[in-house]
N, C-alpha and C positions, 0 to 999 in steps of 0.2 A: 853459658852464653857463647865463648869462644867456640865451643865443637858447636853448635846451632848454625851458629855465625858462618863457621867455616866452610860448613856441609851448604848452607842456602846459598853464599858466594862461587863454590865451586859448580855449584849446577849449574847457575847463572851463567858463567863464563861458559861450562862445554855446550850449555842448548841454545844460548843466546852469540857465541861470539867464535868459539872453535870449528863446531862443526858446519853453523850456515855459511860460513867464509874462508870453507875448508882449508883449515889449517891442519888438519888429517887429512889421509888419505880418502879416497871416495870408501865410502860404506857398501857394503855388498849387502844386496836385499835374500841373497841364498845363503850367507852365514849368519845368522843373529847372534852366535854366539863371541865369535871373534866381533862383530861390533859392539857387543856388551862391552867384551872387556878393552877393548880401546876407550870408550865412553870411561869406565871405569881410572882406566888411567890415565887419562886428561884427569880427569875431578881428585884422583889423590892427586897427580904433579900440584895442579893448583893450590893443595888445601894445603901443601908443605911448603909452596910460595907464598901465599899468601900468609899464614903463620908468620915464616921468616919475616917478612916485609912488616908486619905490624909488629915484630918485638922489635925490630931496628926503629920504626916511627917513632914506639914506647921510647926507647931508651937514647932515644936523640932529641923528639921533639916535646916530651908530652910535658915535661917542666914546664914549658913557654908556652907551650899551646893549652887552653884549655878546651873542655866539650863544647862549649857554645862558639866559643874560634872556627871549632874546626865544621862546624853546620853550618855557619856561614859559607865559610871557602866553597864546603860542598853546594850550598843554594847556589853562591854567583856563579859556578861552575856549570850545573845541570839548567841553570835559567838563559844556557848558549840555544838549548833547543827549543825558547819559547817565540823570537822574533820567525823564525817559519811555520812557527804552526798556527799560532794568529793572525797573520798574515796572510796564508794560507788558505784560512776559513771565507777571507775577502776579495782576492785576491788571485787569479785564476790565470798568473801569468807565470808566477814560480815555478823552479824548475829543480829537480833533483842534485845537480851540482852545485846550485846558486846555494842550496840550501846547506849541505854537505860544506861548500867553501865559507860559507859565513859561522858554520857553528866552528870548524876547525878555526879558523881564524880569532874569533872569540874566546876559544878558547886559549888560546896562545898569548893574548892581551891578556887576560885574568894567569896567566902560569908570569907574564912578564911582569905584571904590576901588584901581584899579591904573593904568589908562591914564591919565585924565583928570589926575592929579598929577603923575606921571611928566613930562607933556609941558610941564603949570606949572613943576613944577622948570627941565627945558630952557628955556624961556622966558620965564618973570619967577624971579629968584632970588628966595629970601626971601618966597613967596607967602604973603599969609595965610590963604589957602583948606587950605593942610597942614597950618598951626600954630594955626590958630584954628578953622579949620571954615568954610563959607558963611555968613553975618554975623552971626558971632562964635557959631555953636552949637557946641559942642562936642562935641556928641553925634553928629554928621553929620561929623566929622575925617573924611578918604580911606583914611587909615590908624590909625585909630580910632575905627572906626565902632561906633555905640552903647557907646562908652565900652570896646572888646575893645582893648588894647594890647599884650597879652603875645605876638603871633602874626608871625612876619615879612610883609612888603607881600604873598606870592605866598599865602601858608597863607591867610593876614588875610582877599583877597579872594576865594580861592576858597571859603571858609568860608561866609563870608557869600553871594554869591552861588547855593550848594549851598542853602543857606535859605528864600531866596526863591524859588526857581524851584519846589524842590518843595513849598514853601507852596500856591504860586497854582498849581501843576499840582492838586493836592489839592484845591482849593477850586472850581476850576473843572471839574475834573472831576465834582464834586457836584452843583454848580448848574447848569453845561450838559451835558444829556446828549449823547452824538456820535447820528449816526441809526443807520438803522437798517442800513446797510455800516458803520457802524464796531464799531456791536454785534456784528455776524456774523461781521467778523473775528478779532475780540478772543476771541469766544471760540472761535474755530478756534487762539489762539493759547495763551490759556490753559488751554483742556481739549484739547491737543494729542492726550495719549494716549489720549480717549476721543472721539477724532474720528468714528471708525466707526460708533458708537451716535451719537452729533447728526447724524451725519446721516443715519441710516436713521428716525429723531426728525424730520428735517425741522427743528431746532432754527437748525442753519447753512445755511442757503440763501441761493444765490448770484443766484438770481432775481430780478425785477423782478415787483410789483402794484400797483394802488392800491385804497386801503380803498372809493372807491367799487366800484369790479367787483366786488370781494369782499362788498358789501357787497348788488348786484344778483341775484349768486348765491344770498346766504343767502335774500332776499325769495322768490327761486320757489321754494323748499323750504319754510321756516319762515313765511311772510309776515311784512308790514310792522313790526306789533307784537312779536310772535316773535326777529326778530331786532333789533332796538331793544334788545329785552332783554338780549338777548345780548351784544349789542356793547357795552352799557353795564357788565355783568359784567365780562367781558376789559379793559375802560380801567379798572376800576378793582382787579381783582386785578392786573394788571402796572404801575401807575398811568402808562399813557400819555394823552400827549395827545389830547382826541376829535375835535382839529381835523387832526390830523397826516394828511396825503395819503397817500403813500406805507406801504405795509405792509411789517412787518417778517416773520420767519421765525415768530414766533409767533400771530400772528395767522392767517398762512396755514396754518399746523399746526391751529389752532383750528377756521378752516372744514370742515379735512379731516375731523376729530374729531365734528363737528358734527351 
C-alpha cells in the first residue's frame, strides 16, 4: 500500500502541479529523452518526500489522530473548492481570482481553526493560544472563533471557513470582473440549455479579436467620429473598460449588428 501510495502521489504532483506550473525547466519537444528523465526525477524527489513526511505525521501525530480524524480535516479541507463550483453552475459572474482568493482563504481559516491547534496541542501541552486566543483575544480562540462555542472543532471550522471563502468569492467576483474567456464560458455554463441561440447570437464565442482591428473595421465603414461614437455607447451600455485590449463576444456581435 505505501509503494501504491507513493507511486500514484508522485505522478499526481509531477502531471498535475510541477510541470503545468513549471516548476521545471521548459520541456523540449526534440529531446523525449531528457524529459523522461526529468519527469522521472521529480516523481523519485517526490516519493522520498513524501515517505519522509508521512513517517514524521506517523511518529508525531498518529497516537492523537485517528483515520476517521484525519478524513475529516481532509473533507473540510477539499470542500474550500466546493463554494465556486456551485456557484459557478448559477452564477455567471464569477471570476477566476474571486475563485482562487476564496479557496486560499478558506483554506487558511480551516489550517487556523483545526490544524494549527491540533499540532499546538501535540506540541506544547497547555498552549495559551487554545484557551486564551493569540494575545489574549478572545475572540480569535481556534475553537472559538468570534465567540461560536456551541459547535465541535470539525463543524466549528468548516463553518467558518464555508464563510469566508464565499464571502470573498462574492466580493471578488464583483470588484474583479474575469475577462473576456471567462465571460464566454460562464455563460456557456449557465445558459447551458439555451446554448444553441448564444451562439447562432454570436453571444459565446470562442474566438480571438482585438478592439483595435475591430475598431479599424468600423473606421472604413462609419469613419473616425462615427465610430468613437459608437464605441463609446457599447462601453458604456455594457460598462466595459475602454482600455481593455482584447474583445469580448459582445462587442464583436456589435460590429456585426453595426
Amino acid at each position: 500500500m505505501v509503494v501504491v501510495s507513493a507511486l500514484a502521489l508522485s505522478t499526481m504532483i509531477s502531471n498535475n502541479l510541477i510541470i503545468p506550473y513549471g516548476f521545471i525547466k521548459a520541456l523540449n519537444d526534440s529531446n523525449p529523452k531528457r524529459n523522461a528523465q526529468r519527469i522521472k526525477n521529480v516523481r523519485r524527489a517526490s516519493i522520498f518526500i513524501l515517505i519522509i513526511g508521512a513517517y514524521f505525521f506517523y511518529v508525531n501525530f498518529n497516537i492523537e489522530l485517528s483515520l476517521f480524524s484525519i478524513g475529516l480535516i481532509a473533507f473540510v479541507i477539499i470542500a474550500q473548492l466546493a463554494p465556486a463550483f456551485f456557484i459557478g453552475l448559477f452564477w455567471n459572474r464569477g471570476s477566476a481570482i474571486a475563485a482562487k482568493t476564496g479557496i486560499i482563504v478558506g483554506s487558511l481559516v480551516t489550517f487556523y481553526t483545526l490544524v494549527l491547534p491540533f499540532i499546538t496541542e501535540v506540541f506544547v501541552e497547555g498552549s495559551s493560544l487554545i484557551t486564551n486566543g493569540p494575545a489574549g483575544i478572545a475572540l480569535l480562540k481556534p475553537y472559538e472563533l468570534f465567540g461560536v462555542d456551541f459547535m465541535p472543532p470539525v463543524t466549528h471550522a468548516f463553518f467558518w471557513s464555508m464563510v469566508f471563502n464565499v464571502m470573498f468569492y462574492l466580493v471578488f467576483s464583483v470588484l474583479q470582473k474575469g475577462d473576456y474567456r471567462e465571460r464566454n464560458y460562464a455563460e456557456l455554463v449557465v445558459n447551458a440549455s439555451s446554448y444553441g441561440e448564444l451562439q447562432e447570437n454570436a453571444f459565446v464565442w470562442r474566438g480571438e479579436a482585438y478592439v483595435s482591428e475591430i475598431r479599424k473595421a468600423l473606421i472604413r465603414f462609419l469613419g473616425e467620429k462615427r465610430t468613437t461614437r459608437a464605441l463609446n455607447l457599447f462601453y458604456r451600455k455594457y460598462n466595459i473598460d475602454p482600455q481593455e485590449e482584447k474583445a469580448d463576444a459582445r462587442l464583436v456581435n456589435f460590429q456585426k449588428n453595426y
